[in-house]
KEVEXLUM-613996 format. One record per atom (N, C-alpha, C, O): x, y, z; residue in one letter; atom name. Coordinates in nm, 3 decimals, decimal comma, always signed. Layout:
BEGIN
+---------+---------+---------+------+------+
!      px !      py !      pz ! resn ! name !
+---------+---------+---------+------+------+
!       X !       Y !       Z !    a !   CA !
...
+---------+---------+---------+------+------+
! end
This chain:
BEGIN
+---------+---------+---------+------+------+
!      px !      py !      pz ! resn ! name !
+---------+---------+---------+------+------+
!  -1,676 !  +0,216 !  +5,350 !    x !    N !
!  -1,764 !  +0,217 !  +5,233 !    x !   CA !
!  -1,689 !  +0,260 !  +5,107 !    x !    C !
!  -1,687 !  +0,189 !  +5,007 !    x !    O !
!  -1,643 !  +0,346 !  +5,112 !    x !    N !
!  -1,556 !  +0,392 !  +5,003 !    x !   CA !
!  -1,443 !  +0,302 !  +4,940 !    x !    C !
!  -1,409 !  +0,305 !  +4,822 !    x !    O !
!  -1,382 !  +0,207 !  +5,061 !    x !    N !
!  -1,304 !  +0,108 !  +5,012 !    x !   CA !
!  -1,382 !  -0,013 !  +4,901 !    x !    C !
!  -1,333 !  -0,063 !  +4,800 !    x !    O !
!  -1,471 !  -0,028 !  +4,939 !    x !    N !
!  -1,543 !  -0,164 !  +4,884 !    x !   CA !
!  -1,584 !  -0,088 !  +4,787 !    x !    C !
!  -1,577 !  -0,156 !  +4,685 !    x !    O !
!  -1,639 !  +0,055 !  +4,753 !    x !    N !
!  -1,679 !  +0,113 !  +4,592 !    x !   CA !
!  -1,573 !  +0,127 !  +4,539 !    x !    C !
!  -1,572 !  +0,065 !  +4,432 !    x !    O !
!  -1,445 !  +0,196 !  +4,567 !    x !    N !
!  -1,314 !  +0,190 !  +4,530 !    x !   CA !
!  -1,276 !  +0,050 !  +4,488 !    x !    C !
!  -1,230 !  +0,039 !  +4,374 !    x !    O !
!  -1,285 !  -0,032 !  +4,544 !    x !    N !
!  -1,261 !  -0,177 !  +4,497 !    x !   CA !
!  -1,311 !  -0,260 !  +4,409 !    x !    C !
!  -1,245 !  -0,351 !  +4,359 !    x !    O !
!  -1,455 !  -0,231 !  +4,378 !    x !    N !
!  -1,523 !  -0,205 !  +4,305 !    x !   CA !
!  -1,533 !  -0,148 !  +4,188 !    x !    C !
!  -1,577 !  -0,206 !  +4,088 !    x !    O !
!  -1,502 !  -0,055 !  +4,190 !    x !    N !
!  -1,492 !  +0,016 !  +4,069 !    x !   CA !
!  -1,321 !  -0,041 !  +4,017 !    x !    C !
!  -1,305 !  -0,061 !  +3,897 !    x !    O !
!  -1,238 !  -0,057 !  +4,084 !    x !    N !
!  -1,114 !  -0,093 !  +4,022 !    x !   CA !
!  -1,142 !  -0,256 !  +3,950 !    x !    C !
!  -1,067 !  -0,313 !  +3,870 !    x !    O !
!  -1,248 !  -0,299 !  +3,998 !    x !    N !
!  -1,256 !  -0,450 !  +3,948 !    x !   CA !
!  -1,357 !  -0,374 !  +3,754 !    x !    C !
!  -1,305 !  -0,361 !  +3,644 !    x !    O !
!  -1,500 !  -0,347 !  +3,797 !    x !    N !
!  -1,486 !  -0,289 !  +3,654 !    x !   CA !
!  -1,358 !  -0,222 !  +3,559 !    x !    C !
!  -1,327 !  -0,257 !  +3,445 !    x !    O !
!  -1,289 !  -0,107 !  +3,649 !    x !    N !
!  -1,202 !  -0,065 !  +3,538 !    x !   CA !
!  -1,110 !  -0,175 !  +3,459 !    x !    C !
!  -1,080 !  -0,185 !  +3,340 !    x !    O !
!  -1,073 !  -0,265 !  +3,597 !    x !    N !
!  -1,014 !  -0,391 !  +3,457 !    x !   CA !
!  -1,097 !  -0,484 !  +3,411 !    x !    C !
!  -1,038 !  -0,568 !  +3,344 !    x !    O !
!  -1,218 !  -0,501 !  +3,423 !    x !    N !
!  -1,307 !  -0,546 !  +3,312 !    x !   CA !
!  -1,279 !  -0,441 !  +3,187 !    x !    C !
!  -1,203 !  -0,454 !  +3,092 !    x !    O !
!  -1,357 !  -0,348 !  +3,218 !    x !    N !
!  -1,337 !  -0,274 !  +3,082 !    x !   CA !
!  -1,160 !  -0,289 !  +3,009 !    x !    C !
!  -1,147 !  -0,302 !  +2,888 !    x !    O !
!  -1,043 !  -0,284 !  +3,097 !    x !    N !
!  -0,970 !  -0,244 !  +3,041 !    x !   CA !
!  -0,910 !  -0,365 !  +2,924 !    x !    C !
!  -0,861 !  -0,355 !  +2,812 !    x !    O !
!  -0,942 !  -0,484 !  +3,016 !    x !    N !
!  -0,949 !  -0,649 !  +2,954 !    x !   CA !
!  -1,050 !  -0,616 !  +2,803 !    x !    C !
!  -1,019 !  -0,639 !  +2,686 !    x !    O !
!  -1,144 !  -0,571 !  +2,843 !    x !    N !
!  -1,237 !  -0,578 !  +2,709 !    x !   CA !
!  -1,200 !  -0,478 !  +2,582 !    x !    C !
!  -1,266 !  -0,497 !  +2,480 !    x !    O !
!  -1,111 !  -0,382 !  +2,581 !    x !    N !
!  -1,057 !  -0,314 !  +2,544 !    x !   CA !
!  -0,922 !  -0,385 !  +2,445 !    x !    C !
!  -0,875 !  -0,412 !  +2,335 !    x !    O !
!  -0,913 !  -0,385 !  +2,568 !    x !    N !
!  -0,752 !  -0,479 !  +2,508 !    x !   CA !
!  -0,785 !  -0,616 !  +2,389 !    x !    C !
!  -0,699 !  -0,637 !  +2,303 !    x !    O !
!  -0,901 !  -0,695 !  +2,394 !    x !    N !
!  -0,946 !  -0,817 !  +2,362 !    x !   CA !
!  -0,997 !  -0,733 !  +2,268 !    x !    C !
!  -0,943 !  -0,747 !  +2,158 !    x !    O !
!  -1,109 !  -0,625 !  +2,273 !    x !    N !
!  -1,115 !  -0,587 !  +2,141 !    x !   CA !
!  -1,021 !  -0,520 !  +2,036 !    x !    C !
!  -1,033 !  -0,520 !  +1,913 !    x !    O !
!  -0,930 !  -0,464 !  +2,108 !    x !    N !
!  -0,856 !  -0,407 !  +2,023 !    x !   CA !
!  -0,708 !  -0,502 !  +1,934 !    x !    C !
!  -0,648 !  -0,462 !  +1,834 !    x !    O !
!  -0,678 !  -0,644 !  +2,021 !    x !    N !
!  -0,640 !  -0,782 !  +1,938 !    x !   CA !
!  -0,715 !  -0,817 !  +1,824 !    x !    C !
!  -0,670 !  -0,844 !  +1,713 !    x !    O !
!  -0,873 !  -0,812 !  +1,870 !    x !    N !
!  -0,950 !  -0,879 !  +1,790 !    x !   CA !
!  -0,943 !  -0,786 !  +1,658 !    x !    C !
!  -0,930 !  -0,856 !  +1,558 !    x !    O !
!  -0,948 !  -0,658 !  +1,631 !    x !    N !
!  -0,926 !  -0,571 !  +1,550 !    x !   CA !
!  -0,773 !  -0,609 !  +1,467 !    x !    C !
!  -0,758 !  -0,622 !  +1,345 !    x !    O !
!  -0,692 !  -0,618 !  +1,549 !    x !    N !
!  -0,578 !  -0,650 !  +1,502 !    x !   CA !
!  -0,552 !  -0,738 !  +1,420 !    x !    C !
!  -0,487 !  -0,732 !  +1,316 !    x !    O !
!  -0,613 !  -0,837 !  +1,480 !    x !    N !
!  -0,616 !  -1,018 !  +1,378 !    x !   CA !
!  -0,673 !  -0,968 !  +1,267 !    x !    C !
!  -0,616 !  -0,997 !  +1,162 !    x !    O !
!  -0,821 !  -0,865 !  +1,257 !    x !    N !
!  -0,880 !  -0,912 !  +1,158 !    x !   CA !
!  -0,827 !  -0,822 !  +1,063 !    x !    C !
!  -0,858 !  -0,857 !  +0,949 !    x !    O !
!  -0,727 !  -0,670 !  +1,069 !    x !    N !
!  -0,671 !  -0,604 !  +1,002 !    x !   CA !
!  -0,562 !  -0,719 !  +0,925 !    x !    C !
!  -0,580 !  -0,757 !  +0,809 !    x !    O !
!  -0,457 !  -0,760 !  +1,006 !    x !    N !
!  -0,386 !  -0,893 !  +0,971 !    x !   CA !
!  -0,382 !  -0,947 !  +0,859 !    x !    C !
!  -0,300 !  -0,950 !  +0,767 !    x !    O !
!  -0,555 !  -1,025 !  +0,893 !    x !    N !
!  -0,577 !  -1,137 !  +0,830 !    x !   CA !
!  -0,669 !  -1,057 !  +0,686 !    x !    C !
!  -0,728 !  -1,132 !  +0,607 !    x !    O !
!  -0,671 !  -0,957 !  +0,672 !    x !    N !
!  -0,710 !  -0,826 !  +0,547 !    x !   CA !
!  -0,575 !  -0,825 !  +0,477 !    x !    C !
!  -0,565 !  -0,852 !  +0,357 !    x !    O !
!  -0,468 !  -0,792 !  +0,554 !    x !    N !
!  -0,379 !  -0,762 !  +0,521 !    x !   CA !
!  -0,290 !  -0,877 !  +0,398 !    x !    C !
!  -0,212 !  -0,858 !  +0,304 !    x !    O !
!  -0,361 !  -1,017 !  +0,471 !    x !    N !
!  -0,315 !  -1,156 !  +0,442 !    x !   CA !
!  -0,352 !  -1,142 !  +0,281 !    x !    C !
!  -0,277 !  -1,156 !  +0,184 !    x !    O !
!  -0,481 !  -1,113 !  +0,285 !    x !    N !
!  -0,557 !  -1,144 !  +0,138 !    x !   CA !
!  -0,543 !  -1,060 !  +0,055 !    x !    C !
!  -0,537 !  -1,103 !  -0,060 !    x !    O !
!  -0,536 !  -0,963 !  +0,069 !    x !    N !
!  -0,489 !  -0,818 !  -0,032 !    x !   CA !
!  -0,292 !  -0,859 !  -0,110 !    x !    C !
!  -0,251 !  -0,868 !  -0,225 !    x !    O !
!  -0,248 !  -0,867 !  -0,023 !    x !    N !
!  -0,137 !  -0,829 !  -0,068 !    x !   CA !
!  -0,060 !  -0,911 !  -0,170 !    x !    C !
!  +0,045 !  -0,873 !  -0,222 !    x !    O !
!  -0,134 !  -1,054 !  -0,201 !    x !    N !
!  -0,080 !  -1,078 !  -0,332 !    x !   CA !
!  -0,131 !  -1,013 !  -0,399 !    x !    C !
!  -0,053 !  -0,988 !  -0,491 !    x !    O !
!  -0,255 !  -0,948 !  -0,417 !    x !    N !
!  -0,352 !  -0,861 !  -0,502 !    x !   CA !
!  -0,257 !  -0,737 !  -0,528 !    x !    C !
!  -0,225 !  -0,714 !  -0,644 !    x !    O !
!  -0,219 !  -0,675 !  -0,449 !    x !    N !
!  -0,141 !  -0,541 !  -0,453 !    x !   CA !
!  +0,007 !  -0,592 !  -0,485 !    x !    C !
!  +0,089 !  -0,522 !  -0,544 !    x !    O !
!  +0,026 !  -0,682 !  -0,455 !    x !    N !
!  +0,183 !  -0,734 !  -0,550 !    x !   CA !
!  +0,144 !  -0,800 !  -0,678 !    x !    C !
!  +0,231 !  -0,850 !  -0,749 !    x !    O !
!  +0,051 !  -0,801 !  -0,703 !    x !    N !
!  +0,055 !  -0,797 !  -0,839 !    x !   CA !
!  +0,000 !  -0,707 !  -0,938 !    x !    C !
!  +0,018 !  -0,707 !  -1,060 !    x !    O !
!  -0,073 !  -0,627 !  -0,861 !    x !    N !
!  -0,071 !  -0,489 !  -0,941 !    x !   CA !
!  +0,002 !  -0,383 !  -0,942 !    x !    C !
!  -0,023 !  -0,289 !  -1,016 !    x !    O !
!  +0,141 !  -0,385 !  -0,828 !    x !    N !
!  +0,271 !  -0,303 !  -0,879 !    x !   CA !
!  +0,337 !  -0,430 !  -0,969 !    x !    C !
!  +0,388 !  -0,409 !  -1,079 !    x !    O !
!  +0,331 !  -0,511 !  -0,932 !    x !    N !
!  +0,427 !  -0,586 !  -1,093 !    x !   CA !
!  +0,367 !  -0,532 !  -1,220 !    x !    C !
!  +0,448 !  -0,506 !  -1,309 !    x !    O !
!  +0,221 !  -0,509 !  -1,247 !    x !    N !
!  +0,144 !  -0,448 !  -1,297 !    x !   CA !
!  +0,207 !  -0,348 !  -1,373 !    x !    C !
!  +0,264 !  -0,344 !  -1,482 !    x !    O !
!  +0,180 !  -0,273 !  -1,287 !    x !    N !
!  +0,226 !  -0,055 !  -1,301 !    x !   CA !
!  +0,399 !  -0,092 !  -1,344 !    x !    C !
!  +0,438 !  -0,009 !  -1,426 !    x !    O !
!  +0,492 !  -0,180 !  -1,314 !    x !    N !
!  +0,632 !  -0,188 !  -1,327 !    x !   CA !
!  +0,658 !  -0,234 !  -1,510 !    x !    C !
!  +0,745 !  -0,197 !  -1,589 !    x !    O !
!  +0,537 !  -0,329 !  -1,526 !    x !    N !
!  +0,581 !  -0,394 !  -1,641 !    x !   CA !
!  +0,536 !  -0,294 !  -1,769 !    x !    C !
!  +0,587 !  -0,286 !  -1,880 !    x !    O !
!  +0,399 !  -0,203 !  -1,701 !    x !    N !
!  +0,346 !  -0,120 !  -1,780 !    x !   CA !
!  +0,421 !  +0,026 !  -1,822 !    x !    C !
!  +0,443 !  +0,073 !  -1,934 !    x !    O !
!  +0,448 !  +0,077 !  -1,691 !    x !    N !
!  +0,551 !  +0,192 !  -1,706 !    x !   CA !
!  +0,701 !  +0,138 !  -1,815 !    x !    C !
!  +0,737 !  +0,212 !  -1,906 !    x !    O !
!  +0,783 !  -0,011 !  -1,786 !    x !    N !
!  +0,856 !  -0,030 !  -1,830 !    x !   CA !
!  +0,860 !  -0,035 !  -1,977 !    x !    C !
!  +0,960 !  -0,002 !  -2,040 !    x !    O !
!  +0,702 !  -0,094 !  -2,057 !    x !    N !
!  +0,658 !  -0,093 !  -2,180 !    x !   CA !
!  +0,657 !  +0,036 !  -2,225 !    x !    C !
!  +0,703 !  +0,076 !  -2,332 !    x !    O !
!  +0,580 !  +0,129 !  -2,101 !    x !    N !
!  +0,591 !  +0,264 !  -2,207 !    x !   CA !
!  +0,695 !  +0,372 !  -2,176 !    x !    C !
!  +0,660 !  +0,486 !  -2,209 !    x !    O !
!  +0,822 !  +0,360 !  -2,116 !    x !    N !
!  +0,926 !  +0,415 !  -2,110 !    x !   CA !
!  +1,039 !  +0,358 !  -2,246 !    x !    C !
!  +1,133 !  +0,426 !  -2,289 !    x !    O !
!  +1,000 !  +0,219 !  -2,295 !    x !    N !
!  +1,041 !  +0,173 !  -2,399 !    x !   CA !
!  +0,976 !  +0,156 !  -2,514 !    x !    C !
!  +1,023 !  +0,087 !  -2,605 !    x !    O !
!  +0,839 !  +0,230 !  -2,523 !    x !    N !
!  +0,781 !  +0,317 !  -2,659 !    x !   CA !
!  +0,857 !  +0,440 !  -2,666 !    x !    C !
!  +0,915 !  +0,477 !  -2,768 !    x !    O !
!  +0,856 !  +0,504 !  -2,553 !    x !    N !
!  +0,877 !  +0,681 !  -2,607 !    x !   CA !
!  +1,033 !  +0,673 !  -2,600 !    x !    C !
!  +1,079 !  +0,781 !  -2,637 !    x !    O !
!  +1,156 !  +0,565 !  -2,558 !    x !    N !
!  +1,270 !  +0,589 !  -2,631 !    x !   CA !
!  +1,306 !  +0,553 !  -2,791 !    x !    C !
!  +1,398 !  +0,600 !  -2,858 !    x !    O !
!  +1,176 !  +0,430 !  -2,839 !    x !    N !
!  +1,194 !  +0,380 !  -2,986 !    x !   CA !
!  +1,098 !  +0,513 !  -3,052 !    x !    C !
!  +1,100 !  +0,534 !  -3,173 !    x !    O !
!  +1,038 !  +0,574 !  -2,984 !    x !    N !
!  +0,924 !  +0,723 !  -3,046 !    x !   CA !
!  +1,051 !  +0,811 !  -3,104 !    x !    C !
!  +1,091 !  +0,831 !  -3,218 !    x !    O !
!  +1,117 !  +0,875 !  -2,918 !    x !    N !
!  +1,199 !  +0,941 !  -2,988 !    x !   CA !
!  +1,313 !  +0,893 !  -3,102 !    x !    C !
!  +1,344 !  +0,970 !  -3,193 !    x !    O !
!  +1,362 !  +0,781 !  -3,089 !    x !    N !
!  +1,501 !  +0,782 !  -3,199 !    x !   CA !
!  +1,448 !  +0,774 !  -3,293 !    x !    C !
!  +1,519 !  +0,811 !  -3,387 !    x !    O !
!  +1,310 !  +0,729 !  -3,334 !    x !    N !
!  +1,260 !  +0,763 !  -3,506 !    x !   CA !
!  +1,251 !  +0,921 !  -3,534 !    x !    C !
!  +1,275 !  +0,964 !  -3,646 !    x !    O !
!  +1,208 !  +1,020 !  -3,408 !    x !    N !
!  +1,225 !  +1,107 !  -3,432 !    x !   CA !
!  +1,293 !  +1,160 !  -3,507 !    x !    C !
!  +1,285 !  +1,205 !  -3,622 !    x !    O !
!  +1,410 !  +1,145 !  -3,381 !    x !    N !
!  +1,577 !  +1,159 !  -3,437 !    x !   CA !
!  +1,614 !  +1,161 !  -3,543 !    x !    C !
!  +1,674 !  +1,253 !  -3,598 !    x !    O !
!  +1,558 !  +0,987 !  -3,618 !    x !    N !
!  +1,624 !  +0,978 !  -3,743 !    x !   CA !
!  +1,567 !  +1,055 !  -3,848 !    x !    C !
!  +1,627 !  +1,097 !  -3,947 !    x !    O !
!  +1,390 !  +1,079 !  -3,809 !    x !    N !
!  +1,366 !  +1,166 !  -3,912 !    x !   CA !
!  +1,329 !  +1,296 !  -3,928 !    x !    C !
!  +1,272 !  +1,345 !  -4,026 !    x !    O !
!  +1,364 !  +1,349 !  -3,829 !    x !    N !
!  +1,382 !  +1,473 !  -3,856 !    x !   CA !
!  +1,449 !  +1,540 !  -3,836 !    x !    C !
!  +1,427 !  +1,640 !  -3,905 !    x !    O !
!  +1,582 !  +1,559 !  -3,739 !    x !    N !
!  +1,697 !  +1,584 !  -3,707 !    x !   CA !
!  +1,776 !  +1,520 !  -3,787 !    x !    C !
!  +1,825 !  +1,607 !  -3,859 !    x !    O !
!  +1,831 !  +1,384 !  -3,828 !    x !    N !
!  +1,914 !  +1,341 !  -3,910 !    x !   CA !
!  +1,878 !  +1,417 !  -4,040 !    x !    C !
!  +1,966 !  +1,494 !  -4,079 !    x !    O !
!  +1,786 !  +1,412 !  -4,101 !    x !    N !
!  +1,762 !  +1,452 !  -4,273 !    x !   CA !
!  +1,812 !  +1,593 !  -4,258 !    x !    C !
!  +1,896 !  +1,653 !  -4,324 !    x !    O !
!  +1,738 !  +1,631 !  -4,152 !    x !    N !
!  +1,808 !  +1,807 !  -4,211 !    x !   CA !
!  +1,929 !  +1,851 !  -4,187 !    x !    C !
!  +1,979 !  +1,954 !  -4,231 !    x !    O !
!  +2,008 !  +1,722 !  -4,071 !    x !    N !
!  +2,147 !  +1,729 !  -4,067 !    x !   CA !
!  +2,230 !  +1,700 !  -4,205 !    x !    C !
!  +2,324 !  +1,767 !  -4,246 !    x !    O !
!  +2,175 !  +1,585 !  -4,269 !    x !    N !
!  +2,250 !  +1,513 !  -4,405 !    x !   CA !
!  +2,159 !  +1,622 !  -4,529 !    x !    C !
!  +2,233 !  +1,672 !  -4,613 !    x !    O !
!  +2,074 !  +1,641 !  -4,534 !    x !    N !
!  +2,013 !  +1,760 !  -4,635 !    x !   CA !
!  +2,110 !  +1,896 !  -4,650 !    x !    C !
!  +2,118 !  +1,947 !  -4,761 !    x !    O !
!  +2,185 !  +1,954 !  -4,535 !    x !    N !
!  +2,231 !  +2,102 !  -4,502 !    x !   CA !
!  +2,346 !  +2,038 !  -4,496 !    x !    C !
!  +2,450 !  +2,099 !  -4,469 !    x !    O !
+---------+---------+---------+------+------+
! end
């Protein structure tokens, strides 16, 4: 008796373990196929943040050298 519940029960455990597995592919594909559609989205919003940071790393070096010129240079050529 114990053999045939033992046998038994090993036939569910690989049902379940099959259904497990099939769900956890099926999860996989659909992370995937998320993954598929986003990521021109997210490559183009670090091109985004790259072109933006690059614009304003090249304000605040033309910020500072007007600085420079005007207020450090004059009181250099003034004194």
């Amino acid at each position: 008796m114990t053999k045939i519940a033992d046998a038994l029960l090993g036939r569910r455990q690989n049902r379940t373990n099959k259904q497990e597995y099939h769900k956890a592919t099926f999860i996989k594909r659909q992370v995937d196929i998320k993954r598929r559609e986003y990521s021109p989205i997210i490559i183009q919003d670090l091109n985004d943040f790259f072109v933006h940071s690059q614009n304003f790393i090249f304000a605040s070096k033309k910020f500072s050298y007007h600085l420079f010129l005007q207020l450090i240079l004059s009181n250099i050529v003034l004194s």
